[in-house]
C-alpha distance (Angstrom), angle and dihedral (degrees) to the residues before:
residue distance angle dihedral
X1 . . .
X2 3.41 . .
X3 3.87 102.4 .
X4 3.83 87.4 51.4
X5 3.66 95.9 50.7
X6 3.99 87.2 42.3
X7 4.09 82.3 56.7
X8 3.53 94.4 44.3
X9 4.20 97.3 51.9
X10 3.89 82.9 44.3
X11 3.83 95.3 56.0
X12 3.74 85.8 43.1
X13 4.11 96.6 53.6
X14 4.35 89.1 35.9
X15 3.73 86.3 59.4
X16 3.61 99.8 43.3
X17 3.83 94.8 43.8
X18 4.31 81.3 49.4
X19 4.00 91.4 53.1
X20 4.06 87.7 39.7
X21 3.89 87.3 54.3
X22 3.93 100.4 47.5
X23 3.50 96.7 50.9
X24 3.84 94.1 43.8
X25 3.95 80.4 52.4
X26 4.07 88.9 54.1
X27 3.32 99.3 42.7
X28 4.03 89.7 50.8
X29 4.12 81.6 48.3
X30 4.01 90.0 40.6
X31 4.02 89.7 -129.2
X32 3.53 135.8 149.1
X33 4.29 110.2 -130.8
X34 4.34 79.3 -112.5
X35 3.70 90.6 60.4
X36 3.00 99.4 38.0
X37 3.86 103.2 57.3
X38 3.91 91.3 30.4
X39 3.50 92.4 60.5
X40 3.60 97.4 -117.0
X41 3.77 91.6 173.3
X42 3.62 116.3 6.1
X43 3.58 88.3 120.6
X44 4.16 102.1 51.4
X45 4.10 131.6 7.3
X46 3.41 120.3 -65.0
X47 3.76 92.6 -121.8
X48 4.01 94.4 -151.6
X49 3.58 88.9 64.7
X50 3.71 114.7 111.5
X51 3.75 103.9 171.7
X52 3.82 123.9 -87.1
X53 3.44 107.8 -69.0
X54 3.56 88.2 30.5
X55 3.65 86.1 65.7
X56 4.12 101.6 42.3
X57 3.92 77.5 42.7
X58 3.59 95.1 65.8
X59 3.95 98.5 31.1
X60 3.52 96.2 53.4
X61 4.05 105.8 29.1
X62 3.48 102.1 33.3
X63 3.79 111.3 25.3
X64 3.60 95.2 25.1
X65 4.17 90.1 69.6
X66 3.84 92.3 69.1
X67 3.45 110.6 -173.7
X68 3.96 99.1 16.1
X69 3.91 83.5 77.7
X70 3.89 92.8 64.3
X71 3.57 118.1 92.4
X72 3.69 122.5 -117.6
X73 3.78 126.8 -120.3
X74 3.87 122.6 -148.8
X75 3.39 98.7 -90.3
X76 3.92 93.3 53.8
X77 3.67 89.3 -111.7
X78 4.09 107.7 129.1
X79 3.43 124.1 -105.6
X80 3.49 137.2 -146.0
X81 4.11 100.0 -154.5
């Protein structure tokens, strides 16, 4: 019992570290999982790409703050201009 549940939680973390890996690869690519197995650009640059840390860069620092991005009006209420 223990050698098949041993399997099992392997399995489990082999295809969670593969999923963790792919979309740390397309994110370092900035691709979509569409573009990426269509093709999209295989033949030219992807022209969104900015490099690796470029990309985690803006995903995590600048996109990543949600609504401290928006500008405020003066009331304090967000705005969206």
């Amino acid at each position: 019992m223990a050698a098949i549940l041993s399997i099992y939680a392997l399995g489990i973390v082999w295809f969670t570290f593969g999923l963790c890996a792919y979309h740390n690869y397309l994110v370092c690519t900035n691709q979509t999982t569409y573009e990426q197995i269509k093709g999209a650009f295989s033949g030219a640059t992807n022209p969104f790409h900015r490099g690796a840390v470029g990309n985690y860069w803006v995903r995590a620092l600048v996109q990543g703050r949600g609504g401290a991005c928006l500008k405020s009006s003066e009331d304090g209420s967000p705005s969206h201009g």
